[in-house]
C-alpha positions as CSV (number, residue, x, y, z in Angstrom):
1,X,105.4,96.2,77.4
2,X,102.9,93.4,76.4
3,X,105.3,92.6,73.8
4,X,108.0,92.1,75.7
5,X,105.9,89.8,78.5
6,X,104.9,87.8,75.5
7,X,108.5,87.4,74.5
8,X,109.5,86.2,78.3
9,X,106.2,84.3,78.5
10,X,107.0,82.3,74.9
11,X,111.0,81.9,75.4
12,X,109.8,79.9,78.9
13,X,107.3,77.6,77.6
14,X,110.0,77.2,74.5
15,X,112.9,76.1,77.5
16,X,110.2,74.1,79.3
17,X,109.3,71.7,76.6
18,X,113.3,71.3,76.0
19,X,114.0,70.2,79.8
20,X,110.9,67.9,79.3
21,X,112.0,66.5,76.1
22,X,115.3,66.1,77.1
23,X,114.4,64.2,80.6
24,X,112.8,61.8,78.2
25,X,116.1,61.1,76.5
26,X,117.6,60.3,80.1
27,X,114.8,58.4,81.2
28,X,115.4,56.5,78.1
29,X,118.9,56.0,78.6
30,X,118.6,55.2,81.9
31,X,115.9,52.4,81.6
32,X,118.1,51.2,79.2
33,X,121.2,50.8,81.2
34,X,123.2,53.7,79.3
35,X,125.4,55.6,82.2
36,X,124.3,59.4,81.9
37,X,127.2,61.4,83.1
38,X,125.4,64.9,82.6
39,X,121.4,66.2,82.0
């Protein structure tokens, strides 16, 4: 079972630094003047 906790644990830290990484791409884009149609 811990196995599988660290698994869950590990894939949601993985997505979390994505959606962060990603806002900074927008946040870019957007202080730029770039029109973001989707996040």
């Amino acid at each position: 079972m811990l196995i599988v906790l660290s698994i869950l644990v590990t894939l949601a830290l993985f997505l979390l630094v994505v959606v962060v990484h990603e806002l900074g791409h927008f946040l870019a884009a957007r202080s730029v003047g770039v029109r973001v149609r989707e996040f």
